[in-house]
C-alpha positions in Angstrom: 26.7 42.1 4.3 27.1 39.1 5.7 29.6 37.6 8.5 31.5 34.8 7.6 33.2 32.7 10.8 35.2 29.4 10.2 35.3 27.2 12.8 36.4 24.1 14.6 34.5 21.9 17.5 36.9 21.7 20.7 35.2 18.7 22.4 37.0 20.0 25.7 35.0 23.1 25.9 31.9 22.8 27.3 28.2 24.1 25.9 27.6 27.8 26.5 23.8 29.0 27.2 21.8 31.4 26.0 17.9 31.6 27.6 16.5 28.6 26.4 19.4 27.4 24.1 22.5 26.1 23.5 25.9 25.9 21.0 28.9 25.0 21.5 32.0 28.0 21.1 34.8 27.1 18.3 38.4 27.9 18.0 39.3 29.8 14.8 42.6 29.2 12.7 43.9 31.9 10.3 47.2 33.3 8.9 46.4 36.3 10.8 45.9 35.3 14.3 47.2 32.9 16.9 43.9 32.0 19.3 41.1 33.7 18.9 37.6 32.5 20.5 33.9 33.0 18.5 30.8 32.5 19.9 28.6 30.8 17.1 25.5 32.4 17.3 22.8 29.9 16.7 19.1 29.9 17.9 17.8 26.5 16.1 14.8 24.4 17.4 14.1 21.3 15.5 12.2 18.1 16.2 11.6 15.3 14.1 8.6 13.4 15.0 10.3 10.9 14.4 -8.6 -15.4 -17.2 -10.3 -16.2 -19.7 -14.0 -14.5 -19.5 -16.5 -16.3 -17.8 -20.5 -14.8 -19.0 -23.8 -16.6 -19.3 -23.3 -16.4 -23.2 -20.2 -15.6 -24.4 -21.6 -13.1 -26.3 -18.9 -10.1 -28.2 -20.4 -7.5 -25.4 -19.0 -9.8 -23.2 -15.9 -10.3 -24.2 -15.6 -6.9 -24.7 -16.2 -6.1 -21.3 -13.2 -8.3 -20.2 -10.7 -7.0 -22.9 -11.6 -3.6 -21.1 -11.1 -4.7 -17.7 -7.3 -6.5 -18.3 -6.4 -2.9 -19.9 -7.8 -1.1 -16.6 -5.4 -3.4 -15.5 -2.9 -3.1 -17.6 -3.3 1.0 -17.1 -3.4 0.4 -13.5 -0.1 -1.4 -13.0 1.6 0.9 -15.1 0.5 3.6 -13.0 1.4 1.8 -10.6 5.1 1.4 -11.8 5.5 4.7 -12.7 4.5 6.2 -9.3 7.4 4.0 -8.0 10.0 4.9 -10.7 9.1 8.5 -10.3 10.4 8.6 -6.7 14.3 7.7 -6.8 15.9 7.8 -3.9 17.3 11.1 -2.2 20.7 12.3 -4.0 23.6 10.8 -1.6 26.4 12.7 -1.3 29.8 10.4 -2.0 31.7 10.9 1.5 35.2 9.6 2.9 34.7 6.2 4.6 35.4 7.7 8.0 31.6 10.1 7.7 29.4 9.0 10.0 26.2 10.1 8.6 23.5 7.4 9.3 25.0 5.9 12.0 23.0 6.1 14.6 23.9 6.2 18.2 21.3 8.3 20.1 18.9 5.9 22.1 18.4 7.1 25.6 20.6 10.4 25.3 19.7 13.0 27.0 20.3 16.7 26.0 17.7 18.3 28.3 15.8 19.0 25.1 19.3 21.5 23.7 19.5 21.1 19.8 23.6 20.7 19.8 25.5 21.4 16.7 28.4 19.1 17.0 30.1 20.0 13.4 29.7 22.8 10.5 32.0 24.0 8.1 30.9 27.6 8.3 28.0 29.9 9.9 27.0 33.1 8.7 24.4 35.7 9.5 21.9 38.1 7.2 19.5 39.8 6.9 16.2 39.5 4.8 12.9 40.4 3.8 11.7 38.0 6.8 14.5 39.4 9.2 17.6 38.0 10.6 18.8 34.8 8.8 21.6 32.3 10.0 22.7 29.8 7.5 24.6 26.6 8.7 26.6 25.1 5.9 28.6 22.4 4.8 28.6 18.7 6.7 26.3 19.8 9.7 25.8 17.6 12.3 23.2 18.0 14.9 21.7 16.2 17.7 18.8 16.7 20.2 18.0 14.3 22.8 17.2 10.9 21.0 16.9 12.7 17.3 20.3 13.1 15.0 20.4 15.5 12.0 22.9 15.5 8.9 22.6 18.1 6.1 24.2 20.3 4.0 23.0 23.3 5.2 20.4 24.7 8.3 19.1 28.0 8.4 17.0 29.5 10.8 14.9 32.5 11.0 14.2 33.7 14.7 11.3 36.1 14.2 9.2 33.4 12.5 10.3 30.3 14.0 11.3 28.2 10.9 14.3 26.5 10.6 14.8 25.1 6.9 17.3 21.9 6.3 18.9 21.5 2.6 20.9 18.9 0.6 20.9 15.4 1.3 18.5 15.8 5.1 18.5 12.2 7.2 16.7 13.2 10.5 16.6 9.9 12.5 15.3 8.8 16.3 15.1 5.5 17.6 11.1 5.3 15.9 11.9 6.5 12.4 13.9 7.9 9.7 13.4 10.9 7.3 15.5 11.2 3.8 14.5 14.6 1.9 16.0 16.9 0.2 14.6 20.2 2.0 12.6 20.1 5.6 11.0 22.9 6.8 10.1 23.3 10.2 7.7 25.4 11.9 8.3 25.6 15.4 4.7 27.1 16.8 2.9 24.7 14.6 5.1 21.4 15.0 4.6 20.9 11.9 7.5 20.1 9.2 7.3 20.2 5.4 9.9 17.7 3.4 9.7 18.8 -0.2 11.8 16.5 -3.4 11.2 12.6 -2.8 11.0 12.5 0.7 11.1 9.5 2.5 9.9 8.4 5.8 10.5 4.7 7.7 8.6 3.4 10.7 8.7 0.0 11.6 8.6 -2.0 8.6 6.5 0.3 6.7 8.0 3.2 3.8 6.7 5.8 2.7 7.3 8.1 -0.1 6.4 11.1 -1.7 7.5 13.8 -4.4 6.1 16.2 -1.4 4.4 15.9 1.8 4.1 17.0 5.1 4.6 15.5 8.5 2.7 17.0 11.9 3.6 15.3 14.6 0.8 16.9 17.0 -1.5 15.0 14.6 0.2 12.2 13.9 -0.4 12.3 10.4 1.6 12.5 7.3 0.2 14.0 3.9 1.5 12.8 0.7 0.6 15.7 -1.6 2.2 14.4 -4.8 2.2 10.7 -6.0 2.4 8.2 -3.1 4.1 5.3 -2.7 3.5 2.8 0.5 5.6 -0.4 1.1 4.9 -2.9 3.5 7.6 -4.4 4.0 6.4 -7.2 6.1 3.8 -8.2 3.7 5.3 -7.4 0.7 2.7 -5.3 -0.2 2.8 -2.0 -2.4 -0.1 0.9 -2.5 0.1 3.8 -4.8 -1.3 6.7 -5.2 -1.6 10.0 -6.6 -1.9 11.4 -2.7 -3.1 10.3 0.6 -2.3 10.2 4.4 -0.5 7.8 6.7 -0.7 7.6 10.3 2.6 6.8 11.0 2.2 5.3 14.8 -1.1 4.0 14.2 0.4 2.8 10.7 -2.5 2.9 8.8 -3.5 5.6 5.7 -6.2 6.7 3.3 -5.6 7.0 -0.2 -8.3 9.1 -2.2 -7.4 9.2 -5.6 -6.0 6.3 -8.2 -5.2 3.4 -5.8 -3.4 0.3 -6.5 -2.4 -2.2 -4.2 0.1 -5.3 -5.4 0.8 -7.8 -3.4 4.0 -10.0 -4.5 5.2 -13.5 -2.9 8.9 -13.9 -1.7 10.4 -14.4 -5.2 8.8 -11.0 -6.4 5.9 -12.5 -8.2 3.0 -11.0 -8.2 -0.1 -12.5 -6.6 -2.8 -9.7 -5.6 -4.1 -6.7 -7.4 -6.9 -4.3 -6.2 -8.1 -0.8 -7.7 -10.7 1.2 -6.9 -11.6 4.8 -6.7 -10.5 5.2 -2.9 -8.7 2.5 -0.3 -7.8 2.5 3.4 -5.2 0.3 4.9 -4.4 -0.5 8.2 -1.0 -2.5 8.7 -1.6 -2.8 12.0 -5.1 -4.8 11.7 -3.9 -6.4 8.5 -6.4 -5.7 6.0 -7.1 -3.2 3.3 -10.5 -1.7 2.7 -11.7 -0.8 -1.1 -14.5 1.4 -2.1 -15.9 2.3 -5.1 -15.7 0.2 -9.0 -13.4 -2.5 -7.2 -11.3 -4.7 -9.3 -9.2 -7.2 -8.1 -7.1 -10.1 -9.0 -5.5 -12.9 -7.7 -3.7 -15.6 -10.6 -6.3 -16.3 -12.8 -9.4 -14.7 -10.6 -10.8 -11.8 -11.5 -13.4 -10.4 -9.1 -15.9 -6.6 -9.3 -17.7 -5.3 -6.6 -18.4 -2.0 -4.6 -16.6 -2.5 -1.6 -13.9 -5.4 -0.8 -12.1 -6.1 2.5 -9.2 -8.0 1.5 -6.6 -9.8 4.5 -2.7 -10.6 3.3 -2.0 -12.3 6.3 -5.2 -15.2 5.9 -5.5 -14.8 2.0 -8.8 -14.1 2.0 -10.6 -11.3 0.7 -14.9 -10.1 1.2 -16.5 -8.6 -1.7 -19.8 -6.7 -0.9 -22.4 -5.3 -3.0 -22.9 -6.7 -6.8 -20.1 -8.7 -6.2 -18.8 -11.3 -8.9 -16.1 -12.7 -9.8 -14.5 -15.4 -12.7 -12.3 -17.5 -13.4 -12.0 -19.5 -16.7 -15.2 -20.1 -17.4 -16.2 -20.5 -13.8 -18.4 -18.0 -11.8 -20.1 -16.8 -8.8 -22.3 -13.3 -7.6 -24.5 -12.5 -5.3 -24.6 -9.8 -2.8 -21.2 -10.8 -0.8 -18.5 -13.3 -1.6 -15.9 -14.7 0.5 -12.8 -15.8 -1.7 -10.1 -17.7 -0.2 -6.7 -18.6 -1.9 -4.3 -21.2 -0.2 -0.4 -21.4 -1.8 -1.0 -18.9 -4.2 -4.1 -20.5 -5.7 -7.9 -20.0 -5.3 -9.4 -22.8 -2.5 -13.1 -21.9 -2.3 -15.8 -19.1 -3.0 -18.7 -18.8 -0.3 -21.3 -16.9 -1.8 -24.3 -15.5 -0.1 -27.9 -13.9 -0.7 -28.8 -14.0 -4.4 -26.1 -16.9 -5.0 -25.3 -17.9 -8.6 -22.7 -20.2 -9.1 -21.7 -21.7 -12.9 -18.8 -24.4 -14.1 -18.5 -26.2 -17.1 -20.7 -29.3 -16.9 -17.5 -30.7 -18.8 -14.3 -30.4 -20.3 -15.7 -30.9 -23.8 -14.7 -27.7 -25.2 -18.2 -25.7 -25.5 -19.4 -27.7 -23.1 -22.9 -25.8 -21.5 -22.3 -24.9 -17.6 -24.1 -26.0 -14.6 -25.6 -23.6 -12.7 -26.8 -23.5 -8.9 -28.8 -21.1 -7.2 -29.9 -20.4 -3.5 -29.1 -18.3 -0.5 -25.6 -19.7 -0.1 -23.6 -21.2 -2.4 -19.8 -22.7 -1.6 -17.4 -23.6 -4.4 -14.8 -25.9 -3.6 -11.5 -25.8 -5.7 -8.3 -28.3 -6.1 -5.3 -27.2 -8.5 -7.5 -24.5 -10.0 -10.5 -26.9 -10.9 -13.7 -27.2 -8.9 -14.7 -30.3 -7.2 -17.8 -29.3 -5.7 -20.3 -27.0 -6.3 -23.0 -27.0 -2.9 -26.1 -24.7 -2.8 -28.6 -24.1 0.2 -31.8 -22.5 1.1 -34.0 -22.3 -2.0 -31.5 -24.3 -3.8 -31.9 -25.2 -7.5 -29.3 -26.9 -9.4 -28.9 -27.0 -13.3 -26.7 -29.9 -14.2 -26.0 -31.1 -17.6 -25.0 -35.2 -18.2 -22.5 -36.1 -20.4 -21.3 -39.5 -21.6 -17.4 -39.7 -23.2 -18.3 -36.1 -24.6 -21.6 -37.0 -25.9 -24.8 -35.0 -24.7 -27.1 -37.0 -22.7 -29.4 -34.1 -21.4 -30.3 -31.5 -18.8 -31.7 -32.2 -15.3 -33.6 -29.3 -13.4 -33.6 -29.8 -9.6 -34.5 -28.3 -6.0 -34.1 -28.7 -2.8 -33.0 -27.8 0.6 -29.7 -28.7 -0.4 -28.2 -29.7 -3.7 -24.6 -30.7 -3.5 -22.8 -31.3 -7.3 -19.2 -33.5 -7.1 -16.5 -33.2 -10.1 -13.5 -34.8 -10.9 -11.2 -33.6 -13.5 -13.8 -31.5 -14.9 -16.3 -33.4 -15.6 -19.7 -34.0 -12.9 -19.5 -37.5 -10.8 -22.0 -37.6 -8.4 -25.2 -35.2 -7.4 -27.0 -35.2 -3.5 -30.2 -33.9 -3.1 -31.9 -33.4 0.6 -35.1 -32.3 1.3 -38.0 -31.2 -1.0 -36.7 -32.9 -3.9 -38.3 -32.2 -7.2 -36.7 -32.8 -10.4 -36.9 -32.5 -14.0 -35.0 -34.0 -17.1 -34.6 -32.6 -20.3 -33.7 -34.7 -23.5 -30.9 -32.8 -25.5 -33.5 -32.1 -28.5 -35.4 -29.8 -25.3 -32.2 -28.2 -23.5 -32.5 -24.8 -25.8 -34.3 -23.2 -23.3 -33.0 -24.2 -20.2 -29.4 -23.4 -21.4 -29.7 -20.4 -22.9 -28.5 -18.4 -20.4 -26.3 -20.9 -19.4 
């Protein structure tokens, strides 16, 4: 059976010790007595860590091959989505307007490392199967040093160490915050558990989980049940079915079924990546993809094996197989360097095994030029490319056309080929050093463009 004491704080009486901890004593009001004194009996220890394809031929396998990508993507975002619906925020309790739960007021104070309960509606003790139980309930309020705790109910068992906090838990310190609707701390370990869309904030990241758990010795928190990252200050979102955050370090790991978006200030979406694992560091700035990467950017579409990719200087490296389209434009080779200025693609530096390809002109059909060499740079304006530069071993493909009639093919190499467009449509070529060259009449071009 159980003891039941109801109880009051008198601010005027001072904390009462016990070995290594503290409480404070409570009057008690009933019909049946005038004054009467309790001691509440509570040994707690708690501490919160604080595009349209773009292939040689357009060929059905092709296109195929892009209709399956956008419904990766499709699949992908609405994973994505649902990751973030599935995590509502913790149940709030409706209070009066005079509670003062999240109001935070503990910077710099000092409880020589006491856990103070400064309100309750009732304590109890019991016994169980894992020994002597006290149970906290109703409104609790407690502080220790820097770290303030509301919940609806605390209980504590003494002969294992483990206190576990119910209903409604805000644990908060001048680092971080902690929403959940259970927390269960092991005090040997420092290690806590927060089970039911738990929520932790550092700085200006946010991170949530159906369940995870938080060891502060380790600095490490483990999202064991769908994951959901925001960066606040970028505006960046990675899901997850689980992974791990560092939260001083701020930077995580995320296994399984990543998806990062990136949005602008208006909420539209610019970035995309998905792979089959993803670091990222909010501290450094960048996020690191492994694995069948996919990304996207407007119209770009880009596959590699591995991509860096930095928010703050829109850029992003793509390494090994890499490739990527837009429209009918294209590059690959072994690493590309994409850059994007106000939300639209600038230039492409592509190197070792550089291929480049853009339509030779805005005839609709129109064959593409092609450039090949060790590096290869294409320059963009309002989506279009203006030039298209190969060196080292370069060869350049360019077709002539003349008000949208086909004039032929020239073949050319060099030490540098440079190819200039406006609107579409190829204005000037340069050629420097070792220049050979070769023309082929349209009634000849078959060959030479049919992989073009």
């Amino acid at each position: 059976m159980g003891r039941t004491i109801q109880f009051t704080i008198d601010n005027n009486i001072s904390t009462t010790t016990l070995g290594t901890l503290r409480y404070l004593p409570s009057h008690v009001s009933s019909p049946g007595a005038s004054s009467l004194f309790y001691f509440c009996h509570l040994m707690i220890l708690l501490f919160f860590v604080s595009a349209s394809p773009l292939f040689a031929q357009e060929s059905a396998s092709e296109i195929q091959k892009q209709k399956r990508a956008e419904e990766i993507r499709a699949r992908s975002l609405n994973r994505h989505q649902a990751l973030q619906e599935d995590i509502p925020e913790p149940v709030i309790i409706k209070r009066s307007p005079t509670d003062d739960r999240g109001d935070y007021h503990g910077r710099g104070r000092d409880t020589g490392g006491a856990i103070r309960l400064l309100r309750a509606g009732e304590m109890r003790e019991e016994q169980s199967g894992k020994g002597l139980h006290r149970i906290i309930e109703h409104d609790v309020k407690m502080i220790q040093d820097s770290l303030t705790i509301w919940c609806e109910e605390a209980n504590y068992w003494p002969e294992i160490k483990m206190l576990r906090l119910k209903g409604d838990v805000l644990i908060i310190d001048p680092d971080r915050k902690l929403f959940a609707d259970v927390v269960n701390y092991y005090e040997d370990s420092r290690k806590m558990l927060a089970q039911g869309n738990f929520k932790l904030i550092r700085d200006s990241a946010t991170l949530t989980s159906n369940q995870g758990t938080y060891d502060e010795a380790e600095d490490m928190v483990t999202a064991n049940v769908n994951m959901v990252l925001h960066d606040l200050e970028r505006n960046i979102t990675l899901t997850g079915t689980k992974g791990f955050w560092q939260v001083k370090k701020q930077n995580g790991y995320v296994p399984a079924d990543p998806v990062l978006v990136k949005k602008d200030s208006t909420g539209k979406q610019l970035a995309q990546v998905i792979s089959d694992s993803m670091r990222y560091d909010s501290e450094a700035g960048y996020a690191k993809a492994t694995t069948n990467v996919q990304f996207w950017w407007e119209e770009v579409h880009g596959t590699c094996g591995e991509m860096y990719y930095y928010p703050d200087s829109e850029k992003a490296l793509m390494l090994n197989a890499a490739r990527i389209l837009r429209g009918r434009d294209e590059a690959k080779g072994d690493s590309i360097w994409i850059y994007f200025t106000e939300e639209a693609i600038d230039s492409v530096e592509v190197f070792s095994n550089a291929v480049a390809f853009t339509p030779a002109d805005s005839t609709e059909g129109a064959p593409r030029s092609k450039m090949t060499g060790q590096r290869v740079v294409m320059d963009f304006n309002d989506g279009k490319v203006t030039r298209l530069q190969s060196e080292v071993q370069a060869i350049g493909i360019y077709h002539v056309f003349d008000k949208g009639k086909d004039e032929g093919t020239n073949r050319v190499s060099g030490d540098r080929i440079i190819l200039y467009f406006e609107d579409g449509k190829l204005e000037d070529i340069s050629v420097k050093g070792g220049t050979e060259g070769t023309f082929y009449p349209p009634e000849l071009t078959e060959e030479i463009r049919k992989n073009e």
